[in-house]
Structure formats: C-alpha cells, structure tokens
N, CA and C atoms as a LAMMPS dump frame, in Angstrom:
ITEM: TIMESTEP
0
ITEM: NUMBER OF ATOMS
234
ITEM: BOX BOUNDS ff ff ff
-5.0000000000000000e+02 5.0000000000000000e+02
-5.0000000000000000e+02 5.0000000000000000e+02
-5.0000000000000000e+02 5.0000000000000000e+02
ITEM: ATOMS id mol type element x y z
1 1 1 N 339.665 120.169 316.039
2 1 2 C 339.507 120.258 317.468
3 1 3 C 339.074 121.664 317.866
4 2 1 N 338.469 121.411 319.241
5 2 2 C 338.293 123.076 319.393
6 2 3 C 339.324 123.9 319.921
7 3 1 N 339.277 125.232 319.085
8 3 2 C 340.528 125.908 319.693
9 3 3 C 340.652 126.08 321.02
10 4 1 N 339.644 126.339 322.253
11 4 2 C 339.419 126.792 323.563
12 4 3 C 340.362 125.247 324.201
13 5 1 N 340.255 124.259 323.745
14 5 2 C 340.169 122.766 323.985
15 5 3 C 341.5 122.733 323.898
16 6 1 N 342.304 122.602 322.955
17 6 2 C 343.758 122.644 322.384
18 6 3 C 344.348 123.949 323.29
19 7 1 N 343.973 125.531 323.493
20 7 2 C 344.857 126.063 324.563
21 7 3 C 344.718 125.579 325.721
22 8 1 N 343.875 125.061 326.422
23 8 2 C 343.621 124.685 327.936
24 8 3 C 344.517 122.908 328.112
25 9 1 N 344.583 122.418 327.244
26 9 2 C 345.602 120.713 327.082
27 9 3 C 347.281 121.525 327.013
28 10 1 N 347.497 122.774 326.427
29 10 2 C 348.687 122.985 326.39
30 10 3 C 349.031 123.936 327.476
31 11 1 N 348.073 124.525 328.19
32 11 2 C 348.564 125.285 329.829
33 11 3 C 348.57 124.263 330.93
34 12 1 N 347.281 123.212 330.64
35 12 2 C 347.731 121.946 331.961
36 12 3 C 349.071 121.362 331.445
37 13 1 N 349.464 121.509 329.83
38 13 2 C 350.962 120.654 330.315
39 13 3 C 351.803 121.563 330.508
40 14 1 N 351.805 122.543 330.797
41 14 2 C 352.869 123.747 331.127
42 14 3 C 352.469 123.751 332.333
43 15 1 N 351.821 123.689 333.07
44 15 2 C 351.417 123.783 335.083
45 15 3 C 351.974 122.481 334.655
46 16 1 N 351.869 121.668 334.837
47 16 2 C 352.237 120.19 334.845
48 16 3 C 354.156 120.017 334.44
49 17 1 N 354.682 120.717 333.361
50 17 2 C 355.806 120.525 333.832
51 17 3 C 356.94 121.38 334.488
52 18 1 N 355.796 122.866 335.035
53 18 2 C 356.452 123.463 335.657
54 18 3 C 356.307 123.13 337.202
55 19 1 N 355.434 122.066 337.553
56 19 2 C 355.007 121.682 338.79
57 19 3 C 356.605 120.415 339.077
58 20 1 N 356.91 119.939 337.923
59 20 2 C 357.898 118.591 337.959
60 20 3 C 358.981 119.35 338.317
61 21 1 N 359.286 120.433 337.637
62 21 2 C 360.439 121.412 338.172
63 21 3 C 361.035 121.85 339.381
64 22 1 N 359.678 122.275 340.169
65 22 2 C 359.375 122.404 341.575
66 22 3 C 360.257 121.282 342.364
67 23 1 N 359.65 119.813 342.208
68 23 2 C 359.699 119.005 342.856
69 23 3 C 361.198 118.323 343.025
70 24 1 N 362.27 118.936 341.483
71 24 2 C 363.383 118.604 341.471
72 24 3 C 364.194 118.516 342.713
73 25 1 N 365.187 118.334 342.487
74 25 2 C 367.075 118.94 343.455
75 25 3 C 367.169 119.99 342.302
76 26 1 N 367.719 120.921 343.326
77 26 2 C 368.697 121.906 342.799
78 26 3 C 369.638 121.871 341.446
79 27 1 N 370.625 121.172 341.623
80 27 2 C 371.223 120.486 340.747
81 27 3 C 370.661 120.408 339.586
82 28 1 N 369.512 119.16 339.558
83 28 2 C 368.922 118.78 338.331
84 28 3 C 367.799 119.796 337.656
85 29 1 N 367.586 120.916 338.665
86 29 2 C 367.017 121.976 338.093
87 29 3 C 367.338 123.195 337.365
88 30 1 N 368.912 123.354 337.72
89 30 2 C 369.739 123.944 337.507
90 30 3 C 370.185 123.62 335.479
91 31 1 N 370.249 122.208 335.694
92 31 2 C 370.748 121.704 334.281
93 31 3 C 369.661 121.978 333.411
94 32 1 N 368.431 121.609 333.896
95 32 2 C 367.079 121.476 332.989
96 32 3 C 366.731 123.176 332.81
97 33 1 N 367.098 124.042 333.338
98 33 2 C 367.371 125.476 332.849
99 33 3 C 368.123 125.654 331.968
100 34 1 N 368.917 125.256 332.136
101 34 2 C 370.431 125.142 331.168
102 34 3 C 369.694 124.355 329.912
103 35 1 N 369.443 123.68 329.61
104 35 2 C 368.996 122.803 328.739
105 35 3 C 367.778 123.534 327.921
106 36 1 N 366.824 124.215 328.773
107 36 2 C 365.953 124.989 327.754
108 36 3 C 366.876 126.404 327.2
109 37 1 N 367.355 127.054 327.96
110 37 2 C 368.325 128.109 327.057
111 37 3 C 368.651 127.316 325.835
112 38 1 N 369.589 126.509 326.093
113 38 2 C 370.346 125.983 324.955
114 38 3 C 369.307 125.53 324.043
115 39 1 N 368.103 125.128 324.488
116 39 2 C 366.904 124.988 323.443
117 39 3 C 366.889 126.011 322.419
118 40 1 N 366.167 126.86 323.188
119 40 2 C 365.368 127.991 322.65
120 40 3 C 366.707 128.528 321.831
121 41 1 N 368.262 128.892 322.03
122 41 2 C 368.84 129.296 321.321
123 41 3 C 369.214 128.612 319.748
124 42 1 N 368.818 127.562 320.238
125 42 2 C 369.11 126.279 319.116
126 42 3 C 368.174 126.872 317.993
127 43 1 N 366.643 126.546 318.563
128 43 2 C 365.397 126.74 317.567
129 43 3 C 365.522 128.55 316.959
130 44 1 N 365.675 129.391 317.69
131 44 2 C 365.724 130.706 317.402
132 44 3 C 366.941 130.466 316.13
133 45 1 N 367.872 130.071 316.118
134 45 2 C 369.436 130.154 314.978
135 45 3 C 368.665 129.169 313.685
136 46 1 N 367.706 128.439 314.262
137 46 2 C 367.371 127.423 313.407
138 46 3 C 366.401 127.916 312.256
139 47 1 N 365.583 128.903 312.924
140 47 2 C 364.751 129.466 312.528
141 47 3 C 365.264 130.363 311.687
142 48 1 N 366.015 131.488 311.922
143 48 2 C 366.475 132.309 311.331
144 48 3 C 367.438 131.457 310.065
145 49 1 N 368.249 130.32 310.079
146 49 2 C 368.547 130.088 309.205
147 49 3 C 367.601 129.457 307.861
148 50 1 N 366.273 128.245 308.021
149 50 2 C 365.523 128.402 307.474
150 50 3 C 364.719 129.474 306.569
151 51 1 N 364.513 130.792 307.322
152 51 2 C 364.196 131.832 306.749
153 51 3 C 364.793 132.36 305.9
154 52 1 N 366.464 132.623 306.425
155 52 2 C 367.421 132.64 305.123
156 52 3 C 367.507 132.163 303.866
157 53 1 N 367.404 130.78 304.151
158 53 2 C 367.58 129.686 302.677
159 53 3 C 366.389 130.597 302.248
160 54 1 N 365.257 130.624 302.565
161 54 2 C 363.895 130.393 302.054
162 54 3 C 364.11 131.638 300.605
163 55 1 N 364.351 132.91 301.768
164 55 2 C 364.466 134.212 300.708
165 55 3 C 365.301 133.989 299.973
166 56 1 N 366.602 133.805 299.775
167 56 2 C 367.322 133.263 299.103
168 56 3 C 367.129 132.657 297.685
169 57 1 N 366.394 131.217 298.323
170 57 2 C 365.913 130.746 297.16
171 57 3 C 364.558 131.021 296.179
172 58 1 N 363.636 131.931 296.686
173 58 2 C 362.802 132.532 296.252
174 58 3 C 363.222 134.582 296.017
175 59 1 N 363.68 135.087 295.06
176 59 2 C 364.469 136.509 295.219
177 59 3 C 362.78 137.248 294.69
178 60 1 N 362.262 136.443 293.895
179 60 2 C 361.293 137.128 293.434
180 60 3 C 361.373 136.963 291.946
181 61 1 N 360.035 137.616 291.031
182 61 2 C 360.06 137.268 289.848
183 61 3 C 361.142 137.918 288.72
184 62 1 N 361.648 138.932 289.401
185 62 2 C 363.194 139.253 288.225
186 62 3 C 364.281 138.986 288.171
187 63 1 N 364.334 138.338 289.37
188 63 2 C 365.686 137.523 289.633
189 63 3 C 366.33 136.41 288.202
190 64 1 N 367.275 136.842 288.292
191 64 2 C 367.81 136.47 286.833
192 64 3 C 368.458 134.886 287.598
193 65 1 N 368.989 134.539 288.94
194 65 2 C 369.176 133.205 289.128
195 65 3 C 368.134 132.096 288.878
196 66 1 N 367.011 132.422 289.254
197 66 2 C 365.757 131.941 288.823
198 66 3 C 365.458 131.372 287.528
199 67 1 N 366.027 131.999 286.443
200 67 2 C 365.081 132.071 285.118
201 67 3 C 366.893 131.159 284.525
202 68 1 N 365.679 129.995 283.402
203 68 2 C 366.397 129.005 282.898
204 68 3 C 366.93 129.849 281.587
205 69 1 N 367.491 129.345 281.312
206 69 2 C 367.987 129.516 279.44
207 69 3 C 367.598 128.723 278.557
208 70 1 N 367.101 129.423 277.87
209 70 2 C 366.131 128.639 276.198
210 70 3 C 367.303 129.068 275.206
211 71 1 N 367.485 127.75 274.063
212 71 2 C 368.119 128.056 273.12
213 71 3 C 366.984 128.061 271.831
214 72 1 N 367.081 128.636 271.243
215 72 2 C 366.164 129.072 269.39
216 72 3 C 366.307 128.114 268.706
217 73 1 N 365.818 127.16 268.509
218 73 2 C 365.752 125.67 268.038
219 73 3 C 365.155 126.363 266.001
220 74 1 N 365.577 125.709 265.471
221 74 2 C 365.072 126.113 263.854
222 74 3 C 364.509 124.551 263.744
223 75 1 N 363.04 124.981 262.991
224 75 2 C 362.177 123.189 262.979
225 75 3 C 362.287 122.873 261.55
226 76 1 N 362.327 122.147 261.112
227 76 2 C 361.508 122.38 259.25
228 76 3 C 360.302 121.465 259.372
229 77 1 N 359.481 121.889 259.012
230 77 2 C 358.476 121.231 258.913
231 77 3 C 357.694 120.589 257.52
232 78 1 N 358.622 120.181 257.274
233 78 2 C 358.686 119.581 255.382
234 78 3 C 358.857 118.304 255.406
C-alpha cells in the first residue's frame, strides 16, 4: 500500500474517534479516558516485559546458558 495512503486512513480514524468522544456524556467520557490510561499502561508493562524475556533468552554468543553439552563418544570402526 502506499505509505502517504496508510498515514492519512489512520488520522481520519483518529479525527473520527476523537470526534465520538466529543459527542459523549461526561460520565462515559470520563471512563473511556480511564480506559485508555489503563491501556497504554497495560501495553507499555507489556512491552517492557517482552523485551525482558527476549534479552534474557538471547545473552549473546558466550553465554554459557546457551551452549549444550557434548559427551566424547569412542567409535570403532572395525
């Protein structure tokens, strides 16, 4: 898609549901504030924990949790 195309579909739906906001009660505008905080705090903890695991499980190439154990097998080949 075009990029110009894809930002201008995602600012009409941001005028568009900041226009629905407008039109609320008090009340129910009040909660739907409340409700994106609690969003955004959600995704932000969410995020940061993802990132965690990630490094974690990737330490890098000397990381000794990483690396399996080989045992010295003797073959005969006779």
């Amino acid at each position: 898609m075009n990029k110009e195309f894809v930002k201008k579909m995602v600012k009409a739906e941001i005028l568009r549901y900041e226009a629905i906001k407008e039109i609320l009660p008090e009340s129910l505008k009040n909660r739907v504030e409340t409700l994106e905080k609690d969003a955004g705090v959600f995704i932000q903890e969410l995020a940061l924990e993802i990132v965690s695991e990630n490094t974690l499980k990737s330490k890098g190439p000397g990381s000794t949790e990483n690396k399996k154990s080989a045992k010295r097998v003797q073959v005969d080949f006779n």
